[in-house]
N, C-alpha and C positions, 0 to 999 in steps of 0.2 A: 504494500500500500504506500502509495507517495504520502514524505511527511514535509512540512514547512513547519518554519519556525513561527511563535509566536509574533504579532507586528512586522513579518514577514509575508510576502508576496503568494497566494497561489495565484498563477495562471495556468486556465483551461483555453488552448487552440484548436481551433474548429477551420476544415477546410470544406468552403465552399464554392459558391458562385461568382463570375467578378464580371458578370454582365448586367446591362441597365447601371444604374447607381446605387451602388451596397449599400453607399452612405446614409440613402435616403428610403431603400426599398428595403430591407430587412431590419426588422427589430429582433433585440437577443437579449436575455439576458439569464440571470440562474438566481433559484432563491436557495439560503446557505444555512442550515440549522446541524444545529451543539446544543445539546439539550433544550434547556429551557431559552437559548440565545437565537435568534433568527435574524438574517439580515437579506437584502438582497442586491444585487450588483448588474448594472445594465453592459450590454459588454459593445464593440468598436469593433469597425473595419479595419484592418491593418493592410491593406494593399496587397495585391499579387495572389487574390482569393482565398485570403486568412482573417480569419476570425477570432474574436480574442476575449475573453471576463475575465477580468482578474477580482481578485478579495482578498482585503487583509484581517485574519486571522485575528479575534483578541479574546481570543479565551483556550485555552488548551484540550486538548481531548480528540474526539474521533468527528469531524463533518462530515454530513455529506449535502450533496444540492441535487440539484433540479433544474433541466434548463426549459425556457418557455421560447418559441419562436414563432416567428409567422413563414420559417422557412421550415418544411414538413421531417430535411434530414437534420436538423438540430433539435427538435421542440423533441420536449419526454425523456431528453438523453440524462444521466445519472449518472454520479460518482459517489466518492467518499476521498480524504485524505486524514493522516493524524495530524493534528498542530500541537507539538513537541515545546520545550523550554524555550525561550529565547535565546539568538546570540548572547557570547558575550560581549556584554559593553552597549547591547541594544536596551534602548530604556522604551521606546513605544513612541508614539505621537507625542505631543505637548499637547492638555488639558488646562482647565480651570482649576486652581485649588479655592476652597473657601468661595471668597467674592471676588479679591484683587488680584491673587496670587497666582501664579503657573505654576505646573509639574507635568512630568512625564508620565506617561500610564502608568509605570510602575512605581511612582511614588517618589521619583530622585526629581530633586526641586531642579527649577528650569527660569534662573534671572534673565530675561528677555535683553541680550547686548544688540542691534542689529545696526546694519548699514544698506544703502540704497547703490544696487548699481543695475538700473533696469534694464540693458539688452546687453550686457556682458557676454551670455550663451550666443549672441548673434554677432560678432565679431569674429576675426582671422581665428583658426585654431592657435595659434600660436599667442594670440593676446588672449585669448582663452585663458589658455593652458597657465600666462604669467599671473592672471586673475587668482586662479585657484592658489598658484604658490602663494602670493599674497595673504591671502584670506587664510592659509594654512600656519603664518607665524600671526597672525593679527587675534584681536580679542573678541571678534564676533561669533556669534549662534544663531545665527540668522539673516539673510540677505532679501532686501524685497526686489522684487523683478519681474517683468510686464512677459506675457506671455506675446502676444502681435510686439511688431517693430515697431521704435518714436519714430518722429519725421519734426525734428527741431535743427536750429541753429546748428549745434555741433555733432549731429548726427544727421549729413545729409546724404550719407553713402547709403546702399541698397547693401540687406543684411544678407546673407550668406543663401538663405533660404527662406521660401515662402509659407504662410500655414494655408494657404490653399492651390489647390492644383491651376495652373496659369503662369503670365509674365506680364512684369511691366509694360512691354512691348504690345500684345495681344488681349491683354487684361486676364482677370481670375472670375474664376467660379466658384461662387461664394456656397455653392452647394456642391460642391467635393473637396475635401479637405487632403492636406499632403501629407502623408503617414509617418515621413521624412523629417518633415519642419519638428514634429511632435517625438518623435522618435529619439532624434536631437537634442531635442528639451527635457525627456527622463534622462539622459546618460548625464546630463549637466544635473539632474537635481540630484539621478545616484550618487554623483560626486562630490556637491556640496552634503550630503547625509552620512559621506565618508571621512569627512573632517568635522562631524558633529555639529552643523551647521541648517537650518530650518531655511525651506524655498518659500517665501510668502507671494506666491503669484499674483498679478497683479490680472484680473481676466479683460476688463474695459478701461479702455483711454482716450480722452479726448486728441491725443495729438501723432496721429493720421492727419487729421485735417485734410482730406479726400487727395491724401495722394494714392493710398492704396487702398481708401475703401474700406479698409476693417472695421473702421468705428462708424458707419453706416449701415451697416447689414439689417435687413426686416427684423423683427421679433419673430418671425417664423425661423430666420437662419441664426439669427441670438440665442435661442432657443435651443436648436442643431450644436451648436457651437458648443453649451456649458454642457450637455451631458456629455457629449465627445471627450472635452477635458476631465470630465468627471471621471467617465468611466474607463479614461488611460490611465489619468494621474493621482484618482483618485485613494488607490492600494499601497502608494509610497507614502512612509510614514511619518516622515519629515516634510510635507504639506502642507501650506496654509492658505486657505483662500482670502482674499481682498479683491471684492467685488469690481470696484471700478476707483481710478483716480478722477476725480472732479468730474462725477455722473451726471451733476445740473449739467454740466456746459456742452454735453454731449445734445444738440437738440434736436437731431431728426428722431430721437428715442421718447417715446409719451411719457413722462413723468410714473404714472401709474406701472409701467414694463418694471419696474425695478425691485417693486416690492415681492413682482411675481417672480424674476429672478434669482432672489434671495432666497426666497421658500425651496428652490429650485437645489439651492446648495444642500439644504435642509434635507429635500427628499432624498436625491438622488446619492449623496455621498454617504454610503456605508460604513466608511471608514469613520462618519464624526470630526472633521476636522476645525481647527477653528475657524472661523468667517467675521466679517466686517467690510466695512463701505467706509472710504477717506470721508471724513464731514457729514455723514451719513444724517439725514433728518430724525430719526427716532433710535438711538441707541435702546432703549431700553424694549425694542423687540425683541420676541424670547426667541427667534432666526440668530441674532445678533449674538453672536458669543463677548464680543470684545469692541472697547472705545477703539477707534482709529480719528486722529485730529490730523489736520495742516495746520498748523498756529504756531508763531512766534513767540508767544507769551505762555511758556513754559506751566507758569503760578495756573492758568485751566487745570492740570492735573489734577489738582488735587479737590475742586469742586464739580469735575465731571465723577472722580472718585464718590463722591458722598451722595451725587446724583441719581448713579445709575448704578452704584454697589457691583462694579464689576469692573476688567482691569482698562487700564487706561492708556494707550501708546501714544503719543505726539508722533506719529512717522518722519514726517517734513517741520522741525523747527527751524526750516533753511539750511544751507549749506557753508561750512568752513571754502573759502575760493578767495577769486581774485574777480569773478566774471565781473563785464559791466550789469548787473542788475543785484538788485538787494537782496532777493534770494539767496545770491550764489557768490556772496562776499564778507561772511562772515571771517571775523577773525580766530585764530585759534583759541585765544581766549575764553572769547564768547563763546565759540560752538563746544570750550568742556563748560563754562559754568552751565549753559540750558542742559548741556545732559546732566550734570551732576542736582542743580536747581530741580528737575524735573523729575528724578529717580527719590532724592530726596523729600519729593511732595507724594510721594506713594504711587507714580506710576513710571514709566519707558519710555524714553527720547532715542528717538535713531540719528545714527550717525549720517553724514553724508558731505562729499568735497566734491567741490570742480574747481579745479586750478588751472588756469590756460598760460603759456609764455606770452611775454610782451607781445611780439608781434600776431597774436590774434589771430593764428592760424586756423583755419577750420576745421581741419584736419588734425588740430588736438585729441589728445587721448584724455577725457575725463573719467574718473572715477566713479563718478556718479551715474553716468550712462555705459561709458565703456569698460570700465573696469581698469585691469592693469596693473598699475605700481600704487602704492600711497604716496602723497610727498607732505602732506601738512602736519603739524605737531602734535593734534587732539587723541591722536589715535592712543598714544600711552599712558594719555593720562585717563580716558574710559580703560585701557585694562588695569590701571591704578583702582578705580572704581571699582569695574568687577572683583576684582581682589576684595576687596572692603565690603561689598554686597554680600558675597559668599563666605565672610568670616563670620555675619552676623547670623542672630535666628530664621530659621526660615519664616519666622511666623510674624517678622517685624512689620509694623503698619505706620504708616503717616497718620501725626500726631496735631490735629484742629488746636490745639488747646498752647499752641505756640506759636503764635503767629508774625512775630518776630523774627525768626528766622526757620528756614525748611525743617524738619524732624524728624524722622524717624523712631519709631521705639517699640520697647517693649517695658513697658512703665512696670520701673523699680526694679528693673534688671540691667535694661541695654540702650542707649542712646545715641542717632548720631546726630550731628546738627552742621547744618551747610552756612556760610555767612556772604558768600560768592560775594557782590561786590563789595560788600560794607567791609569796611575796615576797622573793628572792635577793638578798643586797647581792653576789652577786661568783657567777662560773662558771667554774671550773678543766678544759679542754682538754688532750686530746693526740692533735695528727693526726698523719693518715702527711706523709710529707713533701712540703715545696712551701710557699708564702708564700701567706697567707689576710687575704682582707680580711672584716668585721665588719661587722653591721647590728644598732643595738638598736632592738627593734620595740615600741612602744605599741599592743597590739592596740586598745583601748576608744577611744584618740584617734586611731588612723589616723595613726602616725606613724614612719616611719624615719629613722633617723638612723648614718649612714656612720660608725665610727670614721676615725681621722686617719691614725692605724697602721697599721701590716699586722703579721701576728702567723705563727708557725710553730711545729712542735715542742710542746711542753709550754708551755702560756700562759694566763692569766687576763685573765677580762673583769670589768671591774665593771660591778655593776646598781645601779640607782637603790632596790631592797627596795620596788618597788612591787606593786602587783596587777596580771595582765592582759597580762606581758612576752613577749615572743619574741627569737629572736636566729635571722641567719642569718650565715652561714660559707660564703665563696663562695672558691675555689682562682685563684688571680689570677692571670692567663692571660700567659704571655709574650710 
């Protein structure tokens, strides 16, 4: 009996017909029961008269399925597989913990570090390839990335390949998809899942801007489109869906499509993965697993937190660069206090840079779209961060009741406190009781330093009245 692992892939391949349009003339799918567990998985044309369901596994034991077709040599067919432990070192999807917090299926906590580099997979093999080394010393868990091509300023090249069968030249058919383009985009997601790194795909975007048409398609081919992605990408375990970037702006799409969209993630994805919309109108839809913001002003975090009781990402607080526009010219500075400001206020700030040479070339290689190398400073000090996230409880929460500066805590044990621009010569405390040891933290130089003391009760710290400080407050264990 074939076994998979745990949060592991089965695929069932089915050969059939590759006449008329498979894409659009055969439906397939299997329903998949373990006991008391049942799910079901719609399956995809793969090209060259192959058919394909896959399912990811999350529960251990003996399946088996059932497949349903309107094609007579598929429909009725029948297996079974074991699904066996998990690898090692595989933890499962990323879940909700509580209200705010993330974890893996199997319970190892998961502090959301990410950065943006939207058509990285659609660039040279070889800028690829430097992509991933990149990402493989850097501090991220996570990369967001548009599934179709941008069509902006520094991406005006045509990407390697198309997601539908056609050419710029002769135009595409929006109702057959290219098995290729998609194909392409798992071996890139297997890859970042290999460096323990989460794909937040990004499915709609405004910026086509009708050179190729993607972000036009009827809701008839809108429709085509998500469960295609659903039912390829939806079995990798390291997936995250993000509906659309800036959905309003898209207008030949009715307002109304979106909501039906969404439920869409809802049905069809077996796997459960998490889902959200950038700027989305009603977070607090129970489709909605999770805040996704565009906004500059970081301090949202923490009152979208208490809003909508569930975790909160700023995606885009702008980009660390040099470009000419505001977005994309933040200074290093700035681009660590909003992530540290932001983490601090009890929710996720993503990373993101575009830095161009003087002379303005088009043909720049940014980060933020293209991928590549890093060149700006922020990067060390979010893994300075992450360090410091992951020292603390899993169970620390942003603290209302200080509003003076960012906090974090776990009241009368663990605190940390961000002062980003202010420059403090002194911080006056009063904990519950117990003897507390002192960390003054140098966010910008990556440096802690232990006071000598232990402090209790009502007590004062001095600070050095610099920029960029933290302090942590740890309950000193008997």
């Amino acid at each position: 009996m074939d076994t998979v692992a745990q949060w592991g892939m089965f695929e069932l391949k089915l050969n059939g017909t590759s006449t008329g349009n498979p894409f659009t003339d055969i439906s397939l799918s299997a329903s998949f029961r373990n006991g008391r567990y049942e799910a079901v998985s719609e399956g995809f044309y793969d090209g060259g008269g192959t058919y394909c369901i896959r399912f990811m596994p999350q529960e251990q034991g003996e399946w088996t399925f059932t497949v349903s077709s309107n094609d007579p040599g598929f429909n009725g067919m029948t297996g079974q597989f074991i699904c066996t432990a998990p690898e090692p070192g595989h933890h499962g999807p990323v879940r909700i913990k509580g209200n705010v917090h993330f974890q893996y299926a199997d319970g190892t906590r998961y502090i959301q570090v990410a950065t943006t580099c939207y058509v990285w997979h659609l660039q040279s093999e070889e800028l690829q390839e430097e992509t991933l080394r990149t990402l493989m010393h850097a501090p991220f868990n996570k990369v967001r990335m548009c599934v179709f091509p941008i069509n902006c300023e520094f991406t005006r090249g045509e990407p390697i390949e198309y997601p539908f069968e056609g050419s710029v030249e002769q135009g595409f058919d929006y109702d057959r998809f290219n098995p290729g383009y998609f194909a392409h985009l798992e071996r890139r997601i297997v890859d970042l899942g290999k460096l323990g790194i989460e794909a937040e795909l990004i499915l709609f975007h405004p910026y086509d801007e009708g050179r190729w048409g993607f972000d036009r398609l009827n809701s008839e081919q809108d429709e085509r489109y998500l469960r295609y992605v659903i039912a390829r990408l939806g079995a990798y375990p390291n997936v995250w869906w993000s509906l659309a970037n800036e959905y309003d702006l898209m207008k030949q799409k009715r307002p109304e499509v979106w909501n039906r969209y969404f439920t869409m993630l809802q049905e069809y994805d077996s796997g459960g993965h998490l889902r959200s919309c950038r700027n989305w109108h009603d977070f607090g839809a129970p489709w909605v697993t999770h805040v996704s913001l565009q906004n500059p002003d970081i301090r949202v975090a923490s009152d979208y937190t208490r809003q909508y009781g569930k975790p909160v990402i700023i995606d885009d607080c702008e980009y660390e660069g040099n470009l000419d526009a505001r977005w994309g010219s933040l200074t290093a500075e700035e681009m660590v206090l909003r992530i540290w400001e932001g983490n601090f206020r009890g929710g996720y700030v993503t990373h993101g840079e575009s830095y161009v040479n003087d002379d303005g070339n088009e043909d720049e290689v940014l980060w933020w779209s293209h991928g590549g190398r890093l060149r700006g400073e922020s990067v060390p000090r979010i893994a300075f961060l992450r360090s410091l996230l992951e020292e603390a409880p899993a169970h620390i929460t942003y603290s209302s009741d200080r509003m003076d500066a960012a906090t974090l805590e776990v009241r009368g044990e663990y605190y940390l406190q961000y002062f980003g621009p202010h420059r403090f010569s002194y911080r006056e405390f009063e904990l519950p009781e117990g003897e507390y040891e002192v960390d003054v933290i140098d966010t910008w130089n990556m440096t802690t330093t232990t006071l000598q003391e232990t402090f209790q009760g009502r007590f004062r710290i001095d600070l050095p009245s610099k920029l960029y400080y933290a302090l942590r407050i740890r309950k000193k264990s008997n």
